[in-house]
C-alpha angles and dihedrals in degrees: 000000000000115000123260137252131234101245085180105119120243131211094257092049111051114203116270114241110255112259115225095259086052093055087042089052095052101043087054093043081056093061090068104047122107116188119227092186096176095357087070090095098047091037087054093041091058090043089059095034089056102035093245117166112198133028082239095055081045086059102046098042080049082054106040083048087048091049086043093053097041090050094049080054095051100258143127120233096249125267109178135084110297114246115239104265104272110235102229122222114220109227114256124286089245092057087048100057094036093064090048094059085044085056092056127102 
């Protein structure tokens, strides 16, 4: 591939102001963003390890693996509306620390 230019702009090249179809273009570009936050690493190491090209080819060999998964266990891929993340409360600390002294010799 060329080489890439620095877009970033200097003191001597002020930033051009961003034309409708710009601003069109990247709002429809954000749509399609996911954020990987700490997952990036792993996410890139797999790419690579499976010769995968483009973010997009990574996300739908993740998916097609998910389906093929769900449908050996006897389930669907799911169809229906998503439920809001569930916040999960950890067991209490006594709990905890009960079944520790049970596990002991």
């Amino acid at each position: 591939g060329g080489r890439r230019r620095d877009k970033s702009p200097t003191a001597s090249q002020p930033r051009r102001p961003r034309t409708s179809s710009q601003k069109r273009s990247n709002q429809e570009i954000s749509k399609t963003r996911v954020s990987l936050g700490e997952a990036y690493t792993r996410w890139t190491q797999m790419k690579t390890f499976h010769g995968i090209q483009t973010h997009a080819d990574m996300a739908n060999f993740l998916m097609d693996r998910y389906e093929k998964s769900e449908h050996e266990h006897g389930h669907g891929p799911s169809t229906s509306t998503p439920t809001k993340r569930r916040r999960l409360n950890p067991p209490a600390l006594s709990s905890i620390a009960g079944s520790l002294t049970t596990l002991q010799p």
